[in-house]
C-alpha positions in Angstrom: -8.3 -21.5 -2.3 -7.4 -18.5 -0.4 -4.1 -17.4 -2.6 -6.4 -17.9 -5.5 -8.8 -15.3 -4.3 -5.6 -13.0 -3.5 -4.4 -13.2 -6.6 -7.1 -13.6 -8.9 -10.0 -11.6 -7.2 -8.6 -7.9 -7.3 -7.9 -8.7 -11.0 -11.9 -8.8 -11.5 -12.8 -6.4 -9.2 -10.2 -3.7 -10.4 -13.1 -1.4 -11.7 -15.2 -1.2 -8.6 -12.0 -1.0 -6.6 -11.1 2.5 -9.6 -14.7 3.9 -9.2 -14.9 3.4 -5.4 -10.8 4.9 -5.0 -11.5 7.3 -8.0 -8.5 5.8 -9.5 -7.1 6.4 -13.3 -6.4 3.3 -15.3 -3.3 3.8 -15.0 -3.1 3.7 -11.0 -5.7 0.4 -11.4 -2.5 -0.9 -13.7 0.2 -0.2 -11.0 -2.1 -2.0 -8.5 -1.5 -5.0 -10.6 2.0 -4.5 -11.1 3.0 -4.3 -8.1 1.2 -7.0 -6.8 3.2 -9.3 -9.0 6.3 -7.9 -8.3 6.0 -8.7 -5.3 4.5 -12.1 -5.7 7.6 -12.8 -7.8 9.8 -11.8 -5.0 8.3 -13.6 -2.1 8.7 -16.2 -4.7 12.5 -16.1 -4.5 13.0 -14.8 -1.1 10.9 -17.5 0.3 13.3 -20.3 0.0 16.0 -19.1 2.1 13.7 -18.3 4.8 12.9 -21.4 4.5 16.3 -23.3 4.7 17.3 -21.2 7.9 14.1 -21.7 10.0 11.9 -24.8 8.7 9.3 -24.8 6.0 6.6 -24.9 8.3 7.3 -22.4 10.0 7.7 -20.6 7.1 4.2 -21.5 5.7 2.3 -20.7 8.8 3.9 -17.1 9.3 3.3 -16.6 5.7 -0.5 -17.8 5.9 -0.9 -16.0 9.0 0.6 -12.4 8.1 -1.6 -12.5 4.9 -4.3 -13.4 6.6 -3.8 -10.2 8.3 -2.6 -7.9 5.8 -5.7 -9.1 3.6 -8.2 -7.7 6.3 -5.9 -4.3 6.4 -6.3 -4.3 2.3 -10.1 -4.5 2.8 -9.6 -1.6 4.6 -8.2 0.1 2.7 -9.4 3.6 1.6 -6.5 5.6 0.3 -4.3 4.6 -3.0 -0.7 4.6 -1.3 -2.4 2.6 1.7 -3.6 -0.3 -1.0 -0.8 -0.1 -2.5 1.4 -0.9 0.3 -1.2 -3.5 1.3 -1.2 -5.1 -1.8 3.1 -5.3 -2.0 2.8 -7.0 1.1 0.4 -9.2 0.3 2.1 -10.6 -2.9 5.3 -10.4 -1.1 3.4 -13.3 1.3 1.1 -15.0 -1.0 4.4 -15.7 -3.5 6.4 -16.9 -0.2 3.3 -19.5 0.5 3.0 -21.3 -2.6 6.4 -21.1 -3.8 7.4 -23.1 0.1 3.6 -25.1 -0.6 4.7 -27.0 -3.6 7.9 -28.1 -2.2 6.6 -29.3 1.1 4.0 -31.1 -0.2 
């Protein structure tokens, strides 16, 4: 439940997120893009991580650094700053479900 809200949340909320960041649509697109870049990548990277110190482990750093970099994104109240947030975030939420549906 929590990676959906990660991942599908911002997606809805893009306009309030524009109007309260006085974003262009085109920075609201790159907030997007990013996002699934990264998701993409955590995707990929997450399974060597996984191999060398356990899937569990791997899961609960995951869960817990998005945990963490979620409350920073809420935070948030410059572009770059969400922007980095929100990398990081896909980067993690990607690692969790990609090493999720394999251990379970």
């Amino acid at each position: 439940v929590g990676d959906a809200v990660e991942v599908y949340l911002p997606s809805v909320l893009t306009q309030e997120i524009g109007c309260d960041l006085q974003l262009t649509e085109a920075k609201q697109g790159i907030l997007s893009v990013v996002f699934y870049s990264f998701y993409a990548a955590g995707s990929f990277t997450s399974g060597w991580f996984a191999n060398r110190i356990g899937r569990k482990k791997t899961i609960i750093i995951s869960i817990s650094l998005a945990f963490l970099v979620s409350i920073l994104t809420a935070l948030c109240h410059d572009f770059y700053l969400l922007l980095i947030s929100r990398a990081f975030t896909g980067l993690l939420v990607g690692s969790n479900c990609a090493i999720t549906y394999v251990y379970w």
